[in-house]
C-alpha positions in Angstrom: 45.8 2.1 -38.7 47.9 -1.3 -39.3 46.6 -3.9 -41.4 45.8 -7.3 -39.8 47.2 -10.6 -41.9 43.7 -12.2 -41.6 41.4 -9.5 -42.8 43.5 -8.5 -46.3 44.2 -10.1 -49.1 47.4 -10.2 -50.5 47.3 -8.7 -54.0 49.0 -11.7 -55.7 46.2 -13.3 -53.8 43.3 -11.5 -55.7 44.4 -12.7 -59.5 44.5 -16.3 -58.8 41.7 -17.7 -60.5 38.8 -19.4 -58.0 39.4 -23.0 -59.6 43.1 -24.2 -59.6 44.3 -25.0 -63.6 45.1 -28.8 -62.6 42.3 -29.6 -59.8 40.1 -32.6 -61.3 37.0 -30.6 -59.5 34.8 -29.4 -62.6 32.9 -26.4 -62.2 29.8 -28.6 -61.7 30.8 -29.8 -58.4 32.0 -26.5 -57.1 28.8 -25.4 -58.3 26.5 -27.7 -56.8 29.1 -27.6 -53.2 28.8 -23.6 -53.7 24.3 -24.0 -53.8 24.5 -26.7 -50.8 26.5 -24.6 -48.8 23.7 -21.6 -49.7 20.9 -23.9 -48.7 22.4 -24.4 -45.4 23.0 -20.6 -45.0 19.2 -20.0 -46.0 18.2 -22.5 -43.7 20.0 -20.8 -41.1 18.9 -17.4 -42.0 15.2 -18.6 -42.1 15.4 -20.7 -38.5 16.9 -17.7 -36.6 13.8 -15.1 -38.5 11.4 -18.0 -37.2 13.4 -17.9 -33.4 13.5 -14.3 -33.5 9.1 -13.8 -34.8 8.1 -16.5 -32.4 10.3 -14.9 -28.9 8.4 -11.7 -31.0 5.2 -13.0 -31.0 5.6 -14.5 -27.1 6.7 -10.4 -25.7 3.6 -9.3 -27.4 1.6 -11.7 -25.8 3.3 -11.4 -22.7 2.9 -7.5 -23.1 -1.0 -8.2 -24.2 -1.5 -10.2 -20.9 0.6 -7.6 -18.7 -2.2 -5.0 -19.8 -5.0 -7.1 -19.1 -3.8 -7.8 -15.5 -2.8 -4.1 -15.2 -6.5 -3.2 -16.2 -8.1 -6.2 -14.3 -6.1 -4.3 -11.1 -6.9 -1.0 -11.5 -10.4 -1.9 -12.1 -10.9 -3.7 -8.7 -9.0 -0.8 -7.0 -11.8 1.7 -8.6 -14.1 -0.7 -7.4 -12.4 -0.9 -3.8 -12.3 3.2 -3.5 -15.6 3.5 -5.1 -17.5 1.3 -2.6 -15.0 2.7 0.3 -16.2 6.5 -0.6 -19.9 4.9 -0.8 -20.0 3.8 2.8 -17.8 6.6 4.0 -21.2 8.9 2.1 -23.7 6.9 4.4 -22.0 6.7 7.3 -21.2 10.5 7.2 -25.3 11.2 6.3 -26.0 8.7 9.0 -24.4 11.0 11.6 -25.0 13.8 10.3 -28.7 13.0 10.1 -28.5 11.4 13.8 -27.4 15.4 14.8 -29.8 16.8 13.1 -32.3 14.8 14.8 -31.3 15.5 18.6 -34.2 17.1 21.0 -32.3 20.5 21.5 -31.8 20.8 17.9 -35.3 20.0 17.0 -36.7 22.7 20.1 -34.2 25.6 18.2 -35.4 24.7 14.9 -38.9 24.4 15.9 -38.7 28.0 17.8 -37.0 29.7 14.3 -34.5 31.8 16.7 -31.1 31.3 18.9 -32.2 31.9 22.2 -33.3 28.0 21.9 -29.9 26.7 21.0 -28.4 29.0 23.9 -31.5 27.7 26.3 -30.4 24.3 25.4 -26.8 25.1 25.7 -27.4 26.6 29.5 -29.5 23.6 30.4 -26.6 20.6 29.1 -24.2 23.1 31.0 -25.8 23.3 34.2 -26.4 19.1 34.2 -22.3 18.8 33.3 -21.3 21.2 36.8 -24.1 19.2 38.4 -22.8 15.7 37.1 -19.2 17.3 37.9 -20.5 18.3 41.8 -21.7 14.9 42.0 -18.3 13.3 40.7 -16.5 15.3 43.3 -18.8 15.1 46.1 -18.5 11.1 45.9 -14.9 11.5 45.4 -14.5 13.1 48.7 -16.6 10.3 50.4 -14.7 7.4 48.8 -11.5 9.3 50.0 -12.8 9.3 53.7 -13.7 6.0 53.5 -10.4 4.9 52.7 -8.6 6.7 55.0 -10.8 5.2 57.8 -9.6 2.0 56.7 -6.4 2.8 56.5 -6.3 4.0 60.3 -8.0 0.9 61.2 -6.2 -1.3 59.3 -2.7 0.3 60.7 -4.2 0.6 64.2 -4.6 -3.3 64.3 -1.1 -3.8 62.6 0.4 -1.7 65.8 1.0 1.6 63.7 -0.3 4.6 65.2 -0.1 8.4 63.3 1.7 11.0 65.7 0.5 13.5 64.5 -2.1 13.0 62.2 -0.4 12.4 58.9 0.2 9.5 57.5 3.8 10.1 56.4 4.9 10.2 60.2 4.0 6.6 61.8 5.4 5.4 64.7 5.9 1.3 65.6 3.4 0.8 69.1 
């Protein structure tokens, strides 16, 4: 490792005394220069442990209010799932209540046995392939109607159907 000028003393360097022999400076004023220049390095010591405890005391506050906000956030989301679950609890009863409370279920329960439930079951079936028959008996109608009106209608326009089918049409 090589020695840098500026960070060794020379050892001639080392045995000169502190005050020259001749200097008209007394030890008093070197002194009293030495203490000033101490007071300013105190000062300077003391200002940056006052900078350095009051950006200390501002990170604890700043910590102390990121926790409060942290908690105040956390407490409304509780609050927020809480109620969300609460409602979620009636509205799930509600239903579950409004089943419970149908006519069919209330003949079963009332009869203590199954053949209820399957008597009620057979009735709602035979009302949906009713209500379907119905569906597709009025589908059928509705579907002659408008093929009337679409023979009418093309009649007047001058289209006539050959052969019955609408996808061969001939110009009168």
């Amino acid at each position: 490792m090589r020695r840098s000028d500026k960070s060794w003393l020379e050892f001639d360097e080392l045995t000169k005394p502190f005050l020259a022999p001749g200097s008209d400076e007394s030890v008093t004023a070197v002194a009293v220069e030495l203490r000033d220049r101490m007071v300013k390095v105190e000062q300077q010591v003391l200002a940056q442990y006052t900078a350095t405890a009051a950006y200390a005391t501002l990170s604890q506050q700043g910590v102390d209010q990121a926790r409060a906000e942290a908690r105040a956030d956390l407490d409304r989301a509780q609050s927020t799932v809480f109620s969300l679950l609460d409602t979620l609890r009636t509205e799930v009863l509600g239903r579950l209540e409004a089943l419970e409370a149908r006519p069919d279920n209330r003949a079963a329960a009332l009869t203590g046995d199954t053949s209820g439930k399957v008597a009620a079951m057979e009735e709602r079936m035979r009302a949906m392939v009713s209500a379907l028959e119905g569906c597709v008996h009025e589908n059928m109608l509705l579907r002659q109607q408008v093929d009337e009106l679409l023979r009418r209608q093309m009649q007047q326009d001058g289209w006539l159907v050959s052969s019955g089918s609408a996808s061969e049409l001939s110009l009168q």
